[in-house]
Each structure stands twice: as C-alpha cells, then as structure tokens.
C-alpha positions in Angstrom: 21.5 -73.8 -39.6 24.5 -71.3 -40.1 26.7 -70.1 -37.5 25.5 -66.9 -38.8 22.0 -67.9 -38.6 22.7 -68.9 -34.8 24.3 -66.3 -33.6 20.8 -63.9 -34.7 18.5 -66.5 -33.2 16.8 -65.4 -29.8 15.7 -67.5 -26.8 13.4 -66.3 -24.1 13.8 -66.6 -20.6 10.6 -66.9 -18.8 9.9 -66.6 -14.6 7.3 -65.8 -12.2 8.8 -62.5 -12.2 10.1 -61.6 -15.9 10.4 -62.7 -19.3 13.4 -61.9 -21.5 14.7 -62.1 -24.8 18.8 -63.4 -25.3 20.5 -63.7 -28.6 21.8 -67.4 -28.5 25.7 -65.8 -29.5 25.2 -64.0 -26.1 24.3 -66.8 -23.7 26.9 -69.4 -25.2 30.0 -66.9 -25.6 29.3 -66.0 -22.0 29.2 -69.2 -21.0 32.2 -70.1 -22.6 33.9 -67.1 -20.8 32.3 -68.3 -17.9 34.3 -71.9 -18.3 37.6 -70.1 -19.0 37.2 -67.8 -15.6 36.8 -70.9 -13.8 39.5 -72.7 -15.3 41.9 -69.9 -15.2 41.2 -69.4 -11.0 41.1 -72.6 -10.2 44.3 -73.6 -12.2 45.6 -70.9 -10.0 45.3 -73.2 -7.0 47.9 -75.4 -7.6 50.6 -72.5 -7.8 52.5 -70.6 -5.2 55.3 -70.8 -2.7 53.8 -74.0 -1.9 52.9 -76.2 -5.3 50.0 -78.7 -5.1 49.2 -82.1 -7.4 46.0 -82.6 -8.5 45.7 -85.4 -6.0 46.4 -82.8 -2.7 43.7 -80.6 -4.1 41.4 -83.3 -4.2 41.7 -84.4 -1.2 41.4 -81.0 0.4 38.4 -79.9 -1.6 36.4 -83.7 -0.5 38.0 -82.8 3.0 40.9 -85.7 3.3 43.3 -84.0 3.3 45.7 -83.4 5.6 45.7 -80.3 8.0 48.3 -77.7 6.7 47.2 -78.7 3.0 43.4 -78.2 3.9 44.2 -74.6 5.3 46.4 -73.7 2.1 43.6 -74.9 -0.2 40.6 -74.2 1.6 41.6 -70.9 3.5 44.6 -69.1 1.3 43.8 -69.7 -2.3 39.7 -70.6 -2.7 39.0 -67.2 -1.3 41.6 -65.7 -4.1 39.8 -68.4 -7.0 36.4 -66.8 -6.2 37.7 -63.5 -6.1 39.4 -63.4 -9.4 35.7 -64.5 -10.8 33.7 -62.2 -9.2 36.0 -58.8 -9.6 36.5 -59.8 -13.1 32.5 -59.7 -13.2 32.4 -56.5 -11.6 34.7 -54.6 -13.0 33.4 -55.8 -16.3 30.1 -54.7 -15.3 31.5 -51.2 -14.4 32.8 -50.8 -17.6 29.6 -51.8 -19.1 27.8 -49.1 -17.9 29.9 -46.2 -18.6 30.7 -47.3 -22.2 27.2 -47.2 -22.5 26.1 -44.3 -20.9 29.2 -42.3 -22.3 28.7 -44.0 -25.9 32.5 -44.2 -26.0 35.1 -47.0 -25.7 37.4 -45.2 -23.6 34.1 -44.5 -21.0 35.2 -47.1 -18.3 35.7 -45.6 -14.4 39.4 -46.0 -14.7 40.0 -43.7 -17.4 37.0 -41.4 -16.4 38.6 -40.7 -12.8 36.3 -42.7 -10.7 38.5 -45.4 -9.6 41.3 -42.2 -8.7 38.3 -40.9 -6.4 37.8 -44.0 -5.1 41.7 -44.7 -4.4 42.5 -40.8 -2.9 39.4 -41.9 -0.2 41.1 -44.7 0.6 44.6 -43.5 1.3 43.2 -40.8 3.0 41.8 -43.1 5.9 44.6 -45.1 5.7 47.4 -42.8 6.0 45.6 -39.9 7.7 43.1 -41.4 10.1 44.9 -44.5 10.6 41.8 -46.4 9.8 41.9 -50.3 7.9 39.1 -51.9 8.6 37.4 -53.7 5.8 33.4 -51.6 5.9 35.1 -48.4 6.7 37.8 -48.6 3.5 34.7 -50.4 1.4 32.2 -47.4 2.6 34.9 -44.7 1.8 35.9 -46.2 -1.2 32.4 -46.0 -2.6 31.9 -42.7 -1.4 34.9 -41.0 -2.9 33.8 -42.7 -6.3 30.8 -40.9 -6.2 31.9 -37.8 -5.0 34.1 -37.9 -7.8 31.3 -38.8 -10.1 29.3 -35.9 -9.4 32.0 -33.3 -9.3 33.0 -34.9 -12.8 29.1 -34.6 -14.0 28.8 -31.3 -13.2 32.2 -29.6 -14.6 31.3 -31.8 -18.0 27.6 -30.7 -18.0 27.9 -27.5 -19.6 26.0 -27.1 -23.0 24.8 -31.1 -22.0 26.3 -33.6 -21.0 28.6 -35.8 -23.9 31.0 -38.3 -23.4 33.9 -37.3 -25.3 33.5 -34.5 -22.4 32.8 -36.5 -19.5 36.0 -38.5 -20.7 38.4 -35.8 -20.7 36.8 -33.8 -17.5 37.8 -37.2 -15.8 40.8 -37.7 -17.1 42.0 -34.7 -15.8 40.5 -34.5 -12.1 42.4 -38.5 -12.0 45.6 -36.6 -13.1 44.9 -34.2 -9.9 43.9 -36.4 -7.6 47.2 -38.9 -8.4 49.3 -35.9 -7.3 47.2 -35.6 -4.3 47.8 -39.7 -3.7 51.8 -38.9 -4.4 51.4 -36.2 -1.9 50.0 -38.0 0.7 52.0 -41.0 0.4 55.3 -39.4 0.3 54.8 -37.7 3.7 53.6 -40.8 5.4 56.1 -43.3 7.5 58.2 -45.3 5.5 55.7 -48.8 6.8 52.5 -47.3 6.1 53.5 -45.8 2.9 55.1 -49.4 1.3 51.3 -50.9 2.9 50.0 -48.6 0.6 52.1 -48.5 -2.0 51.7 -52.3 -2.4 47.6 -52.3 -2.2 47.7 -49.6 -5.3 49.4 -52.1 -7.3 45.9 -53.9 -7.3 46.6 -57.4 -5.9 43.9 -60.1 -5.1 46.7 -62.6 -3.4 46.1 -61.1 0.1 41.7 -61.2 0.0 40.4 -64.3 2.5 37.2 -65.1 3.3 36.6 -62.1 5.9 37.2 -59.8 3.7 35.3 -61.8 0.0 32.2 -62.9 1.9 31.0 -58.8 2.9 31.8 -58.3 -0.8 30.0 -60.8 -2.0 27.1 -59.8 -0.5 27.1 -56.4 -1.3 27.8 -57.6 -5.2 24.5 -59.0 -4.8 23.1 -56.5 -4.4 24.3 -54.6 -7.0 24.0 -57.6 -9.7 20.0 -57.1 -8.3 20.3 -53.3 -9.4 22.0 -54.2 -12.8 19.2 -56.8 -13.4 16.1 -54.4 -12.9 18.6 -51.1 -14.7 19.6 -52.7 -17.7 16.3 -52.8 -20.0 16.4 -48.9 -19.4 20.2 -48.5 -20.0 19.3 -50.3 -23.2 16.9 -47.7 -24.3 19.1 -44.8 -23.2 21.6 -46.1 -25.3 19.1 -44.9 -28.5 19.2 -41.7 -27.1 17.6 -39.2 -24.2 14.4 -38.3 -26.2 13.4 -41.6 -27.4 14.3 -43.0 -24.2 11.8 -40.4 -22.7 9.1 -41.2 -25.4 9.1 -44.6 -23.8 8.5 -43.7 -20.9 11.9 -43.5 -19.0 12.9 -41.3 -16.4 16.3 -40.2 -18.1 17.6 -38.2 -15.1 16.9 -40.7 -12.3 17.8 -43.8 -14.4 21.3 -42.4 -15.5 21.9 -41.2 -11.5 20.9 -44.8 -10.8 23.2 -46.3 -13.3 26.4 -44.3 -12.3 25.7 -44.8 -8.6 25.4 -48.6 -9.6 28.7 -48.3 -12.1 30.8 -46.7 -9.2 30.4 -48.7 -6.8 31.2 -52.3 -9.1 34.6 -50.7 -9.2 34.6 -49.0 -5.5 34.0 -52.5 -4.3 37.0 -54.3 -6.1 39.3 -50.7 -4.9 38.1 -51.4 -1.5 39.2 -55.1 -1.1 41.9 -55.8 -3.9 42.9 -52.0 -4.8 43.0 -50.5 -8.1 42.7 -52.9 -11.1 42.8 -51.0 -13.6 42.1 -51.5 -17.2 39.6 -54.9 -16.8 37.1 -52.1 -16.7 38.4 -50.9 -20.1 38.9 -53.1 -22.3 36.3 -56.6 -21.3 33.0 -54.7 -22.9 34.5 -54.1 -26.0 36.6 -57.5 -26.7 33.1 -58.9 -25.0 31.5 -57.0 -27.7 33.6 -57.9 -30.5 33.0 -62.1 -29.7 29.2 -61.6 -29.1 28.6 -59.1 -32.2 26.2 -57.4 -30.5 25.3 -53.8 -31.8 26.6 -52.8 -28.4 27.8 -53.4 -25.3 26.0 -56.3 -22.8 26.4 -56.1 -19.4 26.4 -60.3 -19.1 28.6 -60.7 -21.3 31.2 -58.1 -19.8 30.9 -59.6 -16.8 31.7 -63.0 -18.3 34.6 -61.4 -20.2 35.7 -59.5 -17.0 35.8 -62.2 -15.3 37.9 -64.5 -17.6 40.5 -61.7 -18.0 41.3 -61.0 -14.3 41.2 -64.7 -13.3 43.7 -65.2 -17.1 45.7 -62.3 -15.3 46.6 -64.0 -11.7 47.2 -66.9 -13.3 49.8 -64.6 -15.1 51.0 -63.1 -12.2 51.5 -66.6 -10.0 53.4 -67.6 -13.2 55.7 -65.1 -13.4 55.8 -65.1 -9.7 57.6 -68.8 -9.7 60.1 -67.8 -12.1 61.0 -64.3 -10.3 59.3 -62.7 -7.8 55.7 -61.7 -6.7 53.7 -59.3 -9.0 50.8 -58.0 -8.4 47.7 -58.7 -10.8 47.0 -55.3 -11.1 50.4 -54.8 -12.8 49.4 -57.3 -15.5 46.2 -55.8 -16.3 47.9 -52.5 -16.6 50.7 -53.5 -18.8 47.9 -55.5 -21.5 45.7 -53.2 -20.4 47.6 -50.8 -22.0 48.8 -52.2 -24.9 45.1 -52.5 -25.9 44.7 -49.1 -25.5 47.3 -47.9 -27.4 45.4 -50.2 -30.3 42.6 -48.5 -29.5 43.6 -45.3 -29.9 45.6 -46.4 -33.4 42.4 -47.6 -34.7 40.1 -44.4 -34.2 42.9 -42.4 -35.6 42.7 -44.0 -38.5 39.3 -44.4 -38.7 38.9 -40.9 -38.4 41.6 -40.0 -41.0 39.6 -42.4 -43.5 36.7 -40.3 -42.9 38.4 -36.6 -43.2 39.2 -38.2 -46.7 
C-alpha cells in the first residue's frame, strides 16, 4: 500500500449511538498532533522561576515528592499543561467553524470581530462594574461574542449573506470596539488598567484548577454540540440549497454553529484572555497535513492544540533568558507572519488568474 493509497482509505467508527466514516490521514495526523500537544505542555513543566529534573517531577506526579515541589507541580503548572491542550482544541475548533461557514481562510473569530466583542464585555465588567469573578467574566465574555455575532450578521446580510462580507463587516466593528477597549482602559486607575492590560496579552501562566475545571466542563459541552453539528456543517459546506435538499435546516443549523463557534473562543477570552491567531491559522495548516478537501473540525482541534501548547513552551523559553511573555504575544507575532503569507499567496493567485 502507498502512502497515497493510505491517506484515501476510510475506517468506520461504530457505537450504540453512531457510526462514522474517518479517512485514515485524518485519525493518525491528529493523533500525531495530539502527541506533540502533550509533549509540548508537559515539557513546559520542568521550566520556570523554579526549574525541575525529571526525577522531582516524578516524584510529584506518583506523589513522593516533597511538599513545596508537589504544590509547584501538582497545583501551579498541571493546571497550565491541561490548559495549553484544551484552548489549543478550542480555539482550533472556533476557527473551524467559521472557515467553514464563511468558506474563507481569513473566517476565524479573531479576524471576524468576535473575540473584540468578547474582550470589550469583559473590560467593561472589570473596569466599570468592578466585577472578576470567574462565571460572571465567562458569562459576559460569551455574551458579548454573540452580541457581536448578530450585529455582525445582520449589517453583512444585505443581498445574502457571503463571507468575504461577513469578513470585512467584522473587521471593522473589531477596529471600533478596540478604540472603545483603549477608551475604557485609559480612563481607569493606573492598577486596574495594568490588570487589564496584562490579561489582553492572552496569557495561560496565571489559570489554576478553580478557574480550568468550570471550563472544562463547559468545553464538554460544547465538544457534545460539535459532535452532533458537524455532519450538517459538512453539508453546508456544498452549499445552502443542496444542504436544504437533504434535508437540513440551514437557518437554525448555521445559528447553532455560530452560537457553538463563539463561545469555543469566549471561553478561552474568559479564562486566559485574547489568544489570538490559533483560531486563524490551525484549520488551515490542519488542512494542508490531512489533505482533506476542507477543513475538519478534529483535526483543528488537534492542530490547535499542538500550536498553543508549541507557543508556551516558547514563551517559558524566552522567559528564562529575559523576562515573562505572554503566550498570547507569541501566537500574535507567528500568527502574523502566517498571515501576511496568506495574504501573499491569494494575491498571487488571483493575479495568475486575471492573466
């Protein structure tokens, strides 16, 4: 057998509940991805102000460790390990879902405006009603998303919704809410602006247990909605009227989808602040390895998931040769550098085809 010949065979996934079809490529590249997350994060937990030996983690994670090394393993940097993996996966799955509902590259929450809606919510109960607790910020946070989504939705809807519309609609009411976020934060006390200031960098070094464990319940849930959405975001993706020939309810699936979408990124904004980019760019490099026609929302998350945890490794790197930097800083700066690719690549696609 070929790799190419691999890489089209399908295996089927049978339970009490469902049976599915994978493309073998699919399932091992995401798997891989998978291995890399994991062995990103957890390579992450020997760094910091306080290095650990392979030994010292050993001991802490079989519980014979000593006291102070059990609390640094166990309570400051596990948390941060699973949370690297499981934002990644969200974010990834975010960006999943707009690409596809948006049939554009550059559809991902960040770019769109979501994640600014999401952000403006939050520094509005944190500067203005004085308000930081963890279900408040997450509820806002979600909230502001979608209230962003629908005021995006409806100035892009004339003449039908597109996505090279939605796209730029977004991009614009991000650029309007940021000066709203400057606004807000340049008024506020000197304390409560730098607290803010620091938690829009987007940094996962400060999440612990109380604050992961309430996210990783709600992530189930949304991984639940993902699971029973995604055979009917697959159809949409040929298009409203076949999708509706088959028998799917186009408006109420796509309202489901974005509800679903904003709130993978609303979450990680809520406990970690804006990451931006992951969003962006892990569909389409997930895309790219798998070969798939297009995007898949496991193998985003995989890819999602490997980049963020790649990223704090980065940033605890960098962070023992200088100073602290926020993970969110790192996915920004690649983030944008892929971008800029991007945008060099359709340019010149679309100049071969004006030819």
């Amino acid at each position: 057998m070929t790799p190419l010949d691999f890489g089209r065979r399908t295996w089927t996934l049978r339970t009490g509940l469902f049976s599915r079809r994978v493309e073998a490529r699919v399932v091992v590249c995401a798997t891989l991805l998978l291995l890399v997350a994991v062995a990103a994060a957890f390579a992450a937990v020997f760094l910091g102000d306080y290095p650990l030996t392979v030994g010292e983690v050993a001991r802490a994670l079989t519980g014979r460790a000593d006291d102070f090394t059990a609390m640094v393993v166990l309570e400051w940097r596990m948390p941060i390990v699973v949370a690297a993996v499981a934002f990644g996966a969200m974010l990834g799955v975010g960006g999943a879902i707009f690409q596809s509902l948006t049939r554009n590259p550059l559809g991902s929450p960040d770019i769109i405006g979501f994640d600014a809606g999401s952000y403006t919510a939050v520094v509005v109960t944190m500067l203005v009603l004085g308000v930081r607790d963890y279900w408040t910020i997450a509820a806002v946070a979600i909230g502001g998303g979608l209230v962003t989504a629908i005021v995006v939705y409806l100035l892009a809807r004339r003449g039908g919704v597109q996505g090279f519309r939605l796209i730029v609609v977004g991009i614009a009411v991000s650029a309007m809410l940021g000066s709203v976020n400057s606004y807000l934060i340049t008024r506020a006390d000197v304390r409560e602006a730098m607290v803010v200031g620091f938690w829009s960098a987007g940094s996962i070094s400060r999440v612990s247990w109380s604050s992961l464990v309430p996210s990783l319940v709600v992530m189930a849930l949304i991984v639940a909605a993902c699971t029973a959405l995604a055979p009917q975001l697959r159809t949409l993706e040929l298009g409203d009227d076949t999708a509706a020939t088959q028998g799917v309810r186009v408006g109420g699936v796509r309202l489901g989808l974005m509800v679903v979408g904003v709130a993978t990124t609303a979450l990680v904004t809520a406990a970690a602040g804006p990451i931006g980019f992951i969003s962006l760019v892990a569909p389409q490099l997930a895309r790219r390895l798998t070969g798939t026609a297009g995007v898949n929302l496991v193998a985003s998350a995989a890819m999602g998931a490997a980049l963020l945890a790649a990223a704090q490794l980065v940033s605890l790197v960098l962070a023992h040769a200088n100073r602290p930097v926020p993970v969110g800083l790192v996915t920004v700066c690649v983030g944008g550098l892929y971008l800029i690719g991007l945008l060099i690549r359709e340019s010149r696609r679309q100049a071969g085809v004006v030819r």
